[in-house]
FIKE-908064 format. One record per residue: residue in three letters; x, y, z of N, C-alpha, C in turn. Coordinates in nm, 4 decimals. Each point is the difference from the previous one (the first is absolute). Layout:
REM residues N
+-----+----------+----------+----------+----------+----------+----------+----------+----------+----------+
!   r !       nx !       ny !       nz !      cax !      cay !      caz !       cx !       cy !       cz !
+-----+----------+----------+----------+----------+----------+----------+----------+----------+----------+
! ALA !        X !        Y !        Z !        X !        Y !        Z !        X !        Y !        Z !
...
+-----+----------+----------+----------+----------+----------+----------+----------+----------+----------+
This chain:
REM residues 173
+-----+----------+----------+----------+----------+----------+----------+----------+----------+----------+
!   r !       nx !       ny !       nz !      cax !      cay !      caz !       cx !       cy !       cz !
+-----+----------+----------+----------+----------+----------+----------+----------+----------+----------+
! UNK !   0.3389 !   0.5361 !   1.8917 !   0.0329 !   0.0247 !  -0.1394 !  -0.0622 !   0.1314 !  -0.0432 !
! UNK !   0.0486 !   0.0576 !  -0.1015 !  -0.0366 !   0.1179 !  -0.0601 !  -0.0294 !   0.0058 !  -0.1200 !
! UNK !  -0.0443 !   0.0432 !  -0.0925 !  -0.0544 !   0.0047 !  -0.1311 !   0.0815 !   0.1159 !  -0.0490 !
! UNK !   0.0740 !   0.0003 !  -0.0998 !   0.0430 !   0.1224 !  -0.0824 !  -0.0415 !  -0.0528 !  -0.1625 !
! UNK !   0.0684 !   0.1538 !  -0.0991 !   0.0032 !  -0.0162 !  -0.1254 !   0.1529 !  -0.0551 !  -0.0268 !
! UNK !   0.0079 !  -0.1018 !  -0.0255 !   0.1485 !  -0.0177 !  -0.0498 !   0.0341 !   0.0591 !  -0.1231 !
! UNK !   0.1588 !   0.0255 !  -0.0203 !   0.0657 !   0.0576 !  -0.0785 !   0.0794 !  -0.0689 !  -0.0811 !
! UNK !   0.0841 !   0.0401 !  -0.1325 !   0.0761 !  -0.0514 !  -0.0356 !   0.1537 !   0.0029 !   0.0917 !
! UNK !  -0.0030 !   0.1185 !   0.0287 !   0.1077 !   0.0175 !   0.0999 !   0.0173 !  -0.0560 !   0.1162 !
! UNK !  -0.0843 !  -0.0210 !   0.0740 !   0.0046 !  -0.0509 !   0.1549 !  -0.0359 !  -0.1614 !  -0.0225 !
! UNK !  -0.1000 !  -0.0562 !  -0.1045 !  -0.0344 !  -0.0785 !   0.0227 !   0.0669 !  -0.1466 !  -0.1221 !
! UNK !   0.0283 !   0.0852 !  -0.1194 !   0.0328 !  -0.1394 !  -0.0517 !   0.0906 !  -0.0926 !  -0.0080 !
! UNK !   0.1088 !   0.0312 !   0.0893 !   0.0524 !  -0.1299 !  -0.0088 !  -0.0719 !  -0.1307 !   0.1062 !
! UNK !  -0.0513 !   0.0553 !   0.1194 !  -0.0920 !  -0.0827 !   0.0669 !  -0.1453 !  -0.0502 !  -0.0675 !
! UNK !  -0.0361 !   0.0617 !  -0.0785 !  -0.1113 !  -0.0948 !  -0.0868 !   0.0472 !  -0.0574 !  -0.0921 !
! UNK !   0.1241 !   0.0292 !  -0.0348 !   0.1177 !  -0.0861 !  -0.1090 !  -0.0251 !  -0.1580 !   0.0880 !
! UNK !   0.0620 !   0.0196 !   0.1185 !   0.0431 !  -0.1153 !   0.0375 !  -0.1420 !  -0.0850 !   0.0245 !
! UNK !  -0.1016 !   0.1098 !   0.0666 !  -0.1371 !  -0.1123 !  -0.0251 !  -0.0504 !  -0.0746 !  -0.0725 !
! UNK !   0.0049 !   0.0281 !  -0.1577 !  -0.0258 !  -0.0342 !  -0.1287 !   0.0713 !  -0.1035 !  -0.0516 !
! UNK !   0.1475 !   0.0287 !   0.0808 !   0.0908 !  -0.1150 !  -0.0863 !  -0.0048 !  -0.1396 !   0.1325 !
! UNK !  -0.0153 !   0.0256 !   0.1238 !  -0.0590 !  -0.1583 !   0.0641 !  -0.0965 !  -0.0288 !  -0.0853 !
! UNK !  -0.1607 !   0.0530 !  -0.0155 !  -0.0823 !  -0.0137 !  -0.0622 !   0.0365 !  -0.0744 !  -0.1431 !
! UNK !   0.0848 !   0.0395 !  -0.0561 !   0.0340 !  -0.0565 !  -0.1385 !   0.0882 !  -0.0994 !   0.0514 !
! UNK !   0.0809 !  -0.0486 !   0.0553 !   0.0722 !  -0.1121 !   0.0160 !  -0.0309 !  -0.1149 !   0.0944 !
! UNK !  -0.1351 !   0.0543 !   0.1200 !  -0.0051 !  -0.1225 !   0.0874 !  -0.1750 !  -0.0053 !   0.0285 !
! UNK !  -0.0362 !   0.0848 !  -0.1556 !  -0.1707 !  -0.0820 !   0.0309 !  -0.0746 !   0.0143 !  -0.1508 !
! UNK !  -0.0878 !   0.0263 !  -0.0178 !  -0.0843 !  -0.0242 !  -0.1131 !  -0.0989 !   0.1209 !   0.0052 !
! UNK !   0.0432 !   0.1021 !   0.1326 !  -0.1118 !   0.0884 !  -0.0082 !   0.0478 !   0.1373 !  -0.1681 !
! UNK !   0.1369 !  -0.0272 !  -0.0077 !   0.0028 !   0.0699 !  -0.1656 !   0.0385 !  -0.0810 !  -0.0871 !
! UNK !  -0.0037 !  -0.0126 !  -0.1093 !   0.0041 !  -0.0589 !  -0.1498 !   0.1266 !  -0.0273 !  -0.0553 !
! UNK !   0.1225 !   0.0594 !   0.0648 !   0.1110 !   0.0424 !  -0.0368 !   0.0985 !  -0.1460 !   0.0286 !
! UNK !   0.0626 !   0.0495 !  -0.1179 !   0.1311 !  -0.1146 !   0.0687 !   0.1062 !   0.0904 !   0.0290 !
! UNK !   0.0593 !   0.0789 !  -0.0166 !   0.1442 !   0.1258 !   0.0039 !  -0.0436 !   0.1172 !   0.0862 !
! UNK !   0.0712 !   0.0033 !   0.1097 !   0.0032 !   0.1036 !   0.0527 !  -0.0244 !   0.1484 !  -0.0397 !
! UNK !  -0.1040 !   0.0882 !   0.0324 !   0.0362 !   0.1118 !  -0.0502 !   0.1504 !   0.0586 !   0.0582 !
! UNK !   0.0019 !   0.1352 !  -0.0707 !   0.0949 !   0.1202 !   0.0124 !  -0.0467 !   0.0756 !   0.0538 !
! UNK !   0.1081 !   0.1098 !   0.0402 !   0.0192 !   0.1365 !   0.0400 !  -0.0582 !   0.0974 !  -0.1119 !
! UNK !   0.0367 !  -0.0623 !  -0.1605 !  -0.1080 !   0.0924 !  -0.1328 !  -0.1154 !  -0.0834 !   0.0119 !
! UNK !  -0.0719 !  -0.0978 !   0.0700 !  -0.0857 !  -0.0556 !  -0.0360 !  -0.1238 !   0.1353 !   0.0924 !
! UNK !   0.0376 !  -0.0157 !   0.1017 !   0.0065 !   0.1165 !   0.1519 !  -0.0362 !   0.1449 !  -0.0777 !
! UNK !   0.0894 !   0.0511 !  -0.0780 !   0.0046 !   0.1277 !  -0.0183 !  -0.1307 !  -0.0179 !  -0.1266 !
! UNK !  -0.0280 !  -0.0457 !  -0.0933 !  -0.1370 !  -0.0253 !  -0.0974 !  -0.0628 !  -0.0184 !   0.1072 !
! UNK !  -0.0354 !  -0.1234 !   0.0634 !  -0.1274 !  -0.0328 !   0.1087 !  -0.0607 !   0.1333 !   0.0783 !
! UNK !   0.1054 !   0.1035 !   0.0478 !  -0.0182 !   0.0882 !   0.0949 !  -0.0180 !   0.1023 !  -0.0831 !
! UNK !   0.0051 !   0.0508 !  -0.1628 !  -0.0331 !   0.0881 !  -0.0503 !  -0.1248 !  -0.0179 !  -0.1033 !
! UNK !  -0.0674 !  -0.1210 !  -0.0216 !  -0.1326 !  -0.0516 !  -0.0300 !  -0.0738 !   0.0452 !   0.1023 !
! UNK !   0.0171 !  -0.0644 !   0.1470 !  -0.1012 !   0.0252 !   0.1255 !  -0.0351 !   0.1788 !  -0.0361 !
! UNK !   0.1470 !   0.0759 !   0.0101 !  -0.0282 !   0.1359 !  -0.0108 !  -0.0343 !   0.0576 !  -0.0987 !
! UNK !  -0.0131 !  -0.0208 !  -0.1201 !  -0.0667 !   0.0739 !  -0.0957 !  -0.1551 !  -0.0384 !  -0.0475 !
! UNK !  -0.0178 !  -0.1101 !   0.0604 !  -0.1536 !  -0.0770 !   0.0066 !  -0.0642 !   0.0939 !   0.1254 !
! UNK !   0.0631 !   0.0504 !   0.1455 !  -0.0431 !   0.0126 !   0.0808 !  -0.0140 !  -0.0739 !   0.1071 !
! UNK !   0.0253 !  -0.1308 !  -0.0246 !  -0.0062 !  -0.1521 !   0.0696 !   0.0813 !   0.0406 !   0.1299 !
! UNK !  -0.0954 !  -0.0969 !   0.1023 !   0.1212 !   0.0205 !   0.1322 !   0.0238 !  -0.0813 !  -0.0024 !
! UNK !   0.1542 !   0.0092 !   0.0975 !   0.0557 !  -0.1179 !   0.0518 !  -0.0145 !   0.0322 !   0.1193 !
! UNK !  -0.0821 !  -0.0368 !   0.0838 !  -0.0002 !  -0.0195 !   0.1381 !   0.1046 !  -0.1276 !   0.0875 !
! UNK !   0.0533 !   0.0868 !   0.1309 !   0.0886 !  -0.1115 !   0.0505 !  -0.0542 !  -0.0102 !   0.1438 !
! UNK !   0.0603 !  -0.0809 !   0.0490 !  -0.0271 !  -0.0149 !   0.1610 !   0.1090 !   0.0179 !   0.0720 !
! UNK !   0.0430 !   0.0538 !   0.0618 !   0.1647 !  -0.0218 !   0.0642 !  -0.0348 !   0.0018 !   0.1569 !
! UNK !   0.1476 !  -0.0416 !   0.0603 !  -0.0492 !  -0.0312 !   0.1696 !   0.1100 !   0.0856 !   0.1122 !
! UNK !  -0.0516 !  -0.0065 !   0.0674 !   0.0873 !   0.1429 !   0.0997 !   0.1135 !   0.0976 !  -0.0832 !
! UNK !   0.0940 !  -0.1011 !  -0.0091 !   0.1493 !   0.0168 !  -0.0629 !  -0.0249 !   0.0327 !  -0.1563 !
! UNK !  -0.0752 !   0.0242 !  -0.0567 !  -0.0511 !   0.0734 !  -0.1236 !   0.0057 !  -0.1131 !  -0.1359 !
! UNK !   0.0422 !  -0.1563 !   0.0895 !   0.0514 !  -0.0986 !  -0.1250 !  -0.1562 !  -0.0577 !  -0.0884 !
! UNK !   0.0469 !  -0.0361 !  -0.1123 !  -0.1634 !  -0.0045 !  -0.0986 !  -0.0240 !  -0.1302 !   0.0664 !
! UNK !  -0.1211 !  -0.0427 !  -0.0019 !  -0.0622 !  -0.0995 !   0.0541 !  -0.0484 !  -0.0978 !  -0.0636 !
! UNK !  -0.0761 !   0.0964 !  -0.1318 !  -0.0866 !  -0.0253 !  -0.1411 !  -0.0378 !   0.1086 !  -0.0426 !
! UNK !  -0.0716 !  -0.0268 !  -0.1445 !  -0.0077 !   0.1072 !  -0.0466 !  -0.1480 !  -0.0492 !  -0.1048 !
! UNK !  -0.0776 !   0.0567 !  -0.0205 !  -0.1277 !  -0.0177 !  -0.1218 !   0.0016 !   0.0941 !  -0.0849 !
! UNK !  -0.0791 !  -0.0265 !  -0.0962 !  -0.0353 !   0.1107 !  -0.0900 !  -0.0623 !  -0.0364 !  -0.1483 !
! UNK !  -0.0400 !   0.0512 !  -0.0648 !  -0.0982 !  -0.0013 !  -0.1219 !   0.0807 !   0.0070 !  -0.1419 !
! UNK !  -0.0240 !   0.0067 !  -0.0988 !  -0.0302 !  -0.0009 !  -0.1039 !  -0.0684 !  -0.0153 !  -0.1140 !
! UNK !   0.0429 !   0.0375 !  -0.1157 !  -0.0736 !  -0.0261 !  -0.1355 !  -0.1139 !  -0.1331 !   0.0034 !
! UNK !  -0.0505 !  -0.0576 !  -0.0252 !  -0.0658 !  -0.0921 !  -0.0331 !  -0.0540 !   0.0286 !  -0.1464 !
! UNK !   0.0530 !  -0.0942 !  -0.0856 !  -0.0581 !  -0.0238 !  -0.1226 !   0.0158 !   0.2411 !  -0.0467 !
! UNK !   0.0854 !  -0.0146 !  -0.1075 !  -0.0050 !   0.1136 !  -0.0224 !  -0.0423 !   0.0784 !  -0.1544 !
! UNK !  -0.1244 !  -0.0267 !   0.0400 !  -0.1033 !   0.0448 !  -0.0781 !  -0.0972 !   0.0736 !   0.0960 !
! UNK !  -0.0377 !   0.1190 !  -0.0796 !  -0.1087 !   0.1331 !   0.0359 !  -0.1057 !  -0.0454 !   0.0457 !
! UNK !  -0.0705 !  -0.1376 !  -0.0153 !  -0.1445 !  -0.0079 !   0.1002 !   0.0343 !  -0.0864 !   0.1009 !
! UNK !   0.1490 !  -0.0206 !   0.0452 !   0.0203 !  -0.0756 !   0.1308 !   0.0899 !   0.0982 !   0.1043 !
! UNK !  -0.0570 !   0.1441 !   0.0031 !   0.0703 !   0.0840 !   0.0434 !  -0.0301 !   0.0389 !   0.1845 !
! UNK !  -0.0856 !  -0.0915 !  -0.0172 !  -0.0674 !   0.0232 !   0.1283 !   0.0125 !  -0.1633 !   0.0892 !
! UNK !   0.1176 !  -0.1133 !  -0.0855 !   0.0219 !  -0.1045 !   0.0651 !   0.1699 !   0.0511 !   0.0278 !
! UNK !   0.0843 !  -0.0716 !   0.1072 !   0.1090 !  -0.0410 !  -0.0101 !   0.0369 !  -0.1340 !   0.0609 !
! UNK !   0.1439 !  -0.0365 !   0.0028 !   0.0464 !  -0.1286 !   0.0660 !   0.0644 !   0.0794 !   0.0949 !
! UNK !  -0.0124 !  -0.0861 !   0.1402 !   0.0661 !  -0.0144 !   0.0716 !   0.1140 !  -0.0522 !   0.0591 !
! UNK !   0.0448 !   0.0199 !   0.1324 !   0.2009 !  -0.0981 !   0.0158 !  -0.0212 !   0.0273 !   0.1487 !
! UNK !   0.0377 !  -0.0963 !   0.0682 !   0.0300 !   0.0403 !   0.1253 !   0.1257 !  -0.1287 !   0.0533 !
! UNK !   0.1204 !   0.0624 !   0.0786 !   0.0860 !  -0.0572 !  -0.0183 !   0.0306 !   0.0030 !   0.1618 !
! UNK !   0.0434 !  -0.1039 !   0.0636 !   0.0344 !   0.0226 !   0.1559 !   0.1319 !  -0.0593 !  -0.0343 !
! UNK !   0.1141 !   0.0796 !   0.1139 !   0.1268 !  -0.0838 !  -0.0123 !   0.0113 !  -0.0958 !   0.1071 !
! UNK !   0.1005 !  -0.0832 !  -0.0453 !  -0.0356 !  -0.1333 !   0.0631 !  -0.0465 !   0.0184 !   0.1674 !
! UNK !   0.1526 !   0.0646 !   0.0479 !  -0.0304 !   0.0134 !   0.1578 !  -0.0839 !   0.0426 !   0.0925 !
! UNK !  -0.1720 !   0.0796 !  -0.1034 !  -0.0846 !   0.0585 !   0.0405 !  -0.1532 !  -0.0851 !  -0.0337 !
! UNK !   0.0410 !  -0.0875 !  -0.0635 !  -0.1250 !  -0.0920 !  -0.0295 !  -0.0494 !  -0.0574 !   0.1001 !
! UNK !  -0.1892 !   0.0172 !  -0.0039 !  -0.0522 !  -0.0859 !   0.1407 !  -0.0235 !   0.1319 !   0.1005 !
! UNK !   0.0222 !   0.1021 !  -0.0064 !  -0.0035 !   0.1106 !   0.0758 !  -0.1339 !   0.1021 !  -0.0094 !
! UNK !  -0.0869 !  -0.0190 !  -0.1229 !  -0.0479 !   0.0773 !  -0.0342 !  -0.0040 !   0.1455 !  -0.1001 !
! UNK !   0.1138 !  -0.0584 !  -0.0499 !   0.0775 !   0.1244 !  -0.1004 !  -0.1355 !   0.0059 !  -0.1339 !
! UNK !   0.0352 !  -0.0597 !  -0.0516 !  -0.1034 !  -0.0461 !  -0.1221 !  -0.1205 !   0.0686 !   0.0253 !
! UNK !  -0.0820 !  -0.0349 !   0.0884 !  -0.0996 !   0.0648 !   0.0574 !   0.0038 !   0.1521 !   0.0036 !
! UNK !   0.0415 !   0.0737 !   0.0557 !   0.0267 !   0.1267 !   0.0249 !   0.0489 !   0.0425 !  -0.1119 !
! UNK !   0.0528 !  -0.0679 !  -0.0571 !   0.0478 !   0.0558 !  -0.1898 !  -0.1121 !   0.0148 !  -0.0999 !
! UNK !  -0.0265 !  -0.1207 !  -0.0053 !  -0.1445 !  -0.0254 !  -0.0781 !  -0.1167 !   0.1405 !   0.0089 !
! UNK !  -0.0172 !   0.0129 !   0.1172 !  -0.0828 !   0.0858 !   0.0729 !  -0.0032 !   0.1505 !  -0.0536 !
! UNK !   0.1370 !   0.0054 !   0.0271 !   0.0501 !   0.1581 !  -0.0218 !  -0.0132 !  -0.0071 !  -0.2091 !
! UNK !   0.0309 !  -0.1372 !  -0.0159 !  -0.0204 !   0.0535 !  -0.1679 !  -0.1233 !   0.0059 !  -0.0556 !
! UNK !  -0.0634 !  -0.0712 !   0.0511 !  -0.1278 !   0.0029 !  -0.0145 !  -0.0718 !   0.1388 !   0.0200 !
! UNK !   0.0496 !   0.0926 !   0.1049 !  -0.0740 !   0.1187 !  -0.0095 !   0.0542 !   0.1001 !  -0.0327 !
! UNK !   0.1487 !  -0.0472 !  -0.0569 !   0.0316 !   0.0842 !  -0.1329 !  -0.0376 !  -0.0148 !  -0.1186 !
! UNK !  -0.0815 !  -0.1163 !  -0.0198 !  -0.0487 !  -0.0397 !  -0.1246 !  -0.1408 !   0.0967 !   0.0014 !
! UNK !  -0.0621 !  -0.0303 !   0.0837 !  -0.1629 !   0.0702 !   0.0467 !   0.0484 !   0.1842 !  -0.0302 !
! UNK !   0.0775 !   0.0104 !   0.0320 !   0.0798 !   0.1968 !  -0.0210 !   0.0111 !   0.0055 !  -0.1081 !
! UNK !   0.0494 !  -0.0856 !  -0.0916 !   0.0333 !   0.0178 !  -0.1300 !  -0.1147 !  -0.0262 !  -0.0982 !
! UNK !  -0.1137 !  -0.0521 !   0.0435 !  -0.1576 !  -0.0173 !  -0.0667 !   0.0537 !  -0.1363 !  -0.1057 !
! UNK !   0.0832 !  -0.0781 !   0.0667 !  -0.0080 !  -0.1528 !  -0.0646 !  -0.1571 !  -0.0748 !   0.0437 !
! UNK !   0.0376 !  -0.0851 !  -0.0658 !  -0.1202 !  -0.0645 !   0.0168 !   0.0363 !  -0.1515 !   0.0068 !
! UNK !   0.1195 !  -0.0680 !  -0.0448 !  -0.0162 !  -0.1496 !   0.0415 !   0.1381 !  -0.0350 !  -0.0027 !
! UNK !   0.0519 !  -0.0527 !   0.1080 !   0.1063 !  -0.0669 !   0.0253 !   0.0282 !  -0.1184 !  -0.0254 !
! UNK !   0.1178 !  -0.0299 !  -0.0406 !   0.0354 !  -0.1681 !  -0.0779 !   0.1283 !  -0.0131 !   0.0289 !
! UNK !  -0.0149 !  -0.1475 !   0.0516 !   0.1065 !  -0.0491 !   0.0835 !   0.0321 !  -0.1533 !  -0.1033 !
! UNK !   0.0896 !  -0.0348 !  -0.0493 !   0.0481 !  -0.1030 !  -0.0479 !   0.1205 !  -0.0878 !   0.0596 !
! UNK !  -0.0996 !  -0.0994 !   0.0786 !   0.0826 !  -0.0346 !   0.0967 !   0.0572 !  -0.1987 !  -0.0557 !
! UNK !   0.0962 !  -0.0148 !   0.0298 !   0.0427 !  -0.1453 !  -0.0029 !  -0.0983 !  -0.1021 !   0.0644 !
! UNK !  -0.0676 !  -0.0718 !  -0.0739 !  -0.1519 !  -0.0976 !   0.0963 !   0.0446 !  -0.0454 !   0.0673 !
! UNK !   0.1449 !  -0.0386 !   0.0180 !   0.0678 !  -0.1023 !   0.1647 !   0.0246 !   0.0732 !   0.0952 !
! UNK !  -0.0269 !   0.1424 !  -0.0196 !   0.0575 !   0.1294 !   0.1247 !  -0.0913 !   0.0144 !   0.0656 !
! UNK !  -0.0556 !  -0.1239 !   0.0934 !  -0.1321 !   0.0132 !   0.0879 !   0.0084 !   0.0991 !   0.0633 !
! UNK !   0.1581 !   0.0605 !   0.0566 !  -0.0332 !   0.1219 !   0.0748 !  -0.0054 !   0.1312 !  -0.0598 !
! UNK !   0.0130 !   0.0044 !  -0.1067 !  -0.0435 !   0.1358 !  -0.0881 !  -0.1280 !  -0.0049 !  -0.0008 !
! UNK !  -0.0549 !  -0.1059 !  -0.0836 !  -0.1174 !  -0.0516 !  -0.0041 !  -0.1008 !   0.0343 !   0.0989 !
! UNK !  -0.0117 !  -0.0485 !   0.1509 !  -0.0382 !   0.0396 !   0.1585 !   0.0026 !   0.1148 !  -0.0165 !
! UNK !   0.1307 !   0.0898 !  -0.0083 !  -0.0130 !   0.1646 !   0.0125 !  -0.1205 !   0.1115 !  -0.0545 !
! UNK !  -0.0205 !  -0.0843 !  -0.1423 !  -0.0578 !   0.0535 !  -0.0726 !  -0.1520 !  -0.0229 !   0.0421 !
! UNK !  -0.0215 !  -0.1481 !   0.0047 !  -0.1147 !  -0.0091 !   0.0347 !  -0.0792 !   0.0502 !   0.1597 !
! UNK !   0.1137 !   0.0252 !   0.1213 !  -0.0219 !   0.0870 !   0.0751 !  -0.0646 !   0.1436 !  -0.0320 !
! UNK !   0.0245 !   0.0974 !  -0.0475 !   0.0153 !   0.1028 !  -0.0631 !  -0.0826 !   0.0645 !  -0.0485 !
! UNK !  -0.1065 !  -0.1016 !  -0.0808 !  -0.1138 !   0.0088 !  -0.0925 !   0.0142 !  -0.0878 !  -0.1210 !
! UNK !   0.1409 !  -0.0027 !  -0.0302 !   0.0117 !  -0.0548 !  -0.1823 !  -0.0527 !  -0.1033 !  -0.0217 !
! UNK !  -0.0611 !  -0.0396 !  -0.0831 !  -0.0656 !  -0.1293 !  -0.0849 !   0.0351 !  -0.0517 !  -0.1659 !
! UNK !   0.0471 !  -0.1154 !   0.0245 !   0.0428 !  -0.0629 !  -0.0851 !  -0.0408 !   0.0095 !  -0.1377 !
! UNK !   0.0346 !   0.0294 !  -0.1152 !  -0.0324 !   0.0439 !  -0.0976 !   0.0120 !  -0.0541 !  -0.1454 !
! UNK !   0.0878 !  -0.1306 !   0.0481 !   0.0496 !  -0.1085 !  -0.1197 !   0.1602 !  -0.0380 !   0.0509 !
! UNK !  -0.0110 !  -0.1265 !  -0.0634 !   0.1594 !  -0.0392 !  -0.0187 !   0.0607 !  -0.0223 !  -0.1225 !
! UNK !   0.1083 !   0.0198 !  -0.0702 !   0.0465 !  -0.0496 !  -0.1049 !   0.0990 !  -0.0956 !   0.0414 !
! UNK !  -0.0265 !  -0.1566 !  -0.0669 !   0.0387 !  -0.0920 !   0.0304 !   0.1651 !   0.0171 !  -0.0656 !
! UNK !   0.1142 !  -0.0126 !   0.0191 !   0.1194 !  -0.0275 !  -0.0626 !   0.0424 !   0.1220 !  -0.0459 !
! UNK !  -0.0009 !   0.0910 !   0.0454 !   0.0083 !   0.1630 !   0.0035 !   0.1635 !  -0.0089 !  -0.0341 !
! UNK !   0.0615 !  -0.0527 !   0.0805 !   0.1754 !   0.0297 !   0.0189 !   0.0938 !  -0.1591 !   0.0178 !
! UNK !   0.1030 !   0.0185 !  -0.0382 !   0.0831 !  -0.1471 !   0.0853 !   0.1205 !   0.0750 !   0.0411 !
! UNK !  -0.0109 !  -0.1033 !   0.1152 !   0.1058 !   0.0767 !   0.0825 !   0.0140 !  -0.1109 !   0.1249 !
! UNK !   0.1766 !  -0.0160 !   0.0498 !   0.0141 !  -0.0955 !   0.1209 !  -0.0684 !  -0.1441 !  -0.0808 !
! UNK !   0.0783 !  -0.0653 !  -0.1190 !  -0.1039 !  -0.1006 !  -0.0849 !  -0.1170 !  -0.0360 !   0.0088 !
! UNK !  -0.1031 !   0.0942 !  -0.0043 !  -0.1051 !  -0.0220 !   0.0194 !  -0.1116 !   0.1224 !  -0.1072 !
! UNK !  -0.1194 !  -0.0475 !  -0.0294 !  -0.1130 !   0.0512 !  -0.0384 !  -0.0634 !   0.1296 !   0.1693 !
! UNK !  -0.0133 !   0.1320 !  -0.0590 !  -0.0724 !   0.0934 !   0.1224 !  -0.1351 !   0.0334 !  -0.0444 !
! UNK !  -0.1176 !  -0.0146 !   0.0471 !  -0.1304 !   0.0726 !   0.0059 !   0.0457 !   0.1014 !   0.0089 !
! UNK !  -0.0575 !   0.1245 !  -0.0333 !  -0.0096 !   0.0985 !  -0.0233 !  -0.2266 !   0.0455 !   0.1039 !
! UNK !   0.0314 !   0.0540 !   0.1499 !  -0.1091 !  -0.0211 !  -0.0245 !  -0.0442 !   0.1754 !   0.0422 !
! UNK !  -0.1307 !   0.0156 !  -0.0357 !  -0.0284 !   0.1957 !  -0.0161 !  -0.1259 !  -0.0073 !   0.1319 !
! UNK !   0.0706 !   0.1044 !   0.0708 !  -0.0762 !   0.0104 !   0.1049 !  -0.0597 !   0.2064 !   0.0141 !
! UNK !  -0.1264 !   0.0088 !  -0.0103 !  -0.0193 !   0.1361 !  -0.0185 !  -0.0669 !   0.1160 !   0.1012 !
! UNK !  -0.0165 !   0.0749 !   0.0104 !  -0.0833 !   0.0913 !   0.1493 !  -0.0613 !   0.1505 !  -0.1116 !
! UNK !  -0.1223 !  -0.0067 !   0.0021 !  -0.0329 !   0.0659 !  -0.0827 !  -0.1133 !   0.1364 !   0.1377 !
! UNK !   0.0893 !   0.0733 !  -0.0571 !  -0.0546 !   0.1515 !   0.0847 !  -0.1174 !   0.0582 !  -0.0448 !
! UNK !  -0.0091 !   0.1253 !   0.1048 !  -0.1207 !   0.0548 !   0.0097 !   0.0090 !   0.1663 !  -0.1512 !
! UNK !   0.1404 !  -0.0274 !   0.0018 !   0.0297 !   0.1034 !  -0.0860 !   0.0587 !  -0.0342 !  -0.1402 !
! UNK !  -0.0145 !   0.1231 !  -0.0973 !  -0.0556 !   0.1280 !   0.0301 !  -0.1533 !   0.0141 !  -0.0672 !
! UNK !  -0.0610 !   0.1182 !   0.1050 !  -0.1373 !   0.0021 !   0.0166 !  -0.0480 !  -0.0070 !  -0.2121 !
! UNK !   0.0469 !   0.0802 !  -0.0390 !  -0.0328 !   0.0832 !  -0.1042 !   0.1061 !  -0.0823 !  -0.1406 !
! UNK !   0.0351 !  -0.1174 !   0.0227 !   0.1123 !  -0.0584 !  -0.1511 !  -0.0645 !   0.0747 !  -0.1224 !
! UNK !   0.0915 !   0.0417 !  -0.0896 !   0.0144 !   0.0397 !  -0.1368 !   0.0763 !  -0.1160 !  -0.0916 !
! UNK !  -0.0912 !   0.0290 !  -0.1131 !   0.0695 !  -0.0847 !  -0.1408 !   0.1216 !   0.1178 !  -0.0445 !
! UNK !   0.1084 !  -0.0604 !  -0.0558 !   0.0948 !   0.0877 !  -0.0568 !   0.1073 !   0.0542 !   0.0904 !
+-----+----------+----------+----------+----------+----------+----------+----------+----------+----------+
């Protein structure tokens, strides 16, 4: 596997399709409706005017594998140095180690960018998100009980975090 920057061009209709299994055959997103192709074009011009990567993984044949990447967290001026995280494997690559090598690479794009704490809000029944994270470094940080319903049911909502070495020097303002 290889690590690139994904694009809107090369890459979104294949993280289209990641997002929308994700939304229709698990609980790892919130969603009931499929995104779009405009959902794609906002998503991919937030990442870029924030600076945010989207990191992907792709395999010989250049096809996406998965993809991670960051955002906003809570968007207010003294949480400028937190974001949330996403890491998404498509189905046929799960169990491989993708996640891992994603995680990794965002993580020390996070450390480049002088973040300082990563937050992962993961579904409490997604033992294997859950595992990933806690591989990794992340530590559990709270749950919110009844967060979402979805598939007739009540979802935990639970926050799993990895708090860095950076940056040396944080400023107020």
């Amino acid at each position: 596997m290889t690590l690139i920057d994904c694009t809107f061009e090369a890459h979104a209709p294949a993280i289209l399709e990641i997002f929308n299994d994700a939304i229709l055959n698990s609980t790892a997103l919130y969603e009931y409706k499929p995104r779009t192709m405009d959902t794609m074009t906002h998503w991919f011009s937030v990442k870029t005017a924030n600076q945010f990567p989207v990191i992907g993984a792709v395999d010989e044949s250049g096809a996406l594998m998965g993809f991670a990447s960051y955002g906003t967290f809570r968007a207010f001026p003294a949480n400028k140095y937190s974001v949330e995280h996403s890491v998404y494997v498509h189905a046929a690559h799960r169990g491989k180690g993708v996640s891992v090598v994603l995680m990794k690479a965002l993580i020390e794009r996070a450390r480049a960018a002088n973040l300082h704490t990563l937050i992962g809000g993961i579904d409490a029944a997604n033992s294997t998100s859950i595992a990933l994270h806690e591989k990794i470094g992340f530590t559990h940080s709270g749950t919110i009980r009844h967060a979402a319903f979805k598939f007739g049911r009540w979802l935990d909502l639970a926050f799993y975090q990895l708090i860095l070495e950076t940056p040396v020097a944080p400023v107020d303002g």
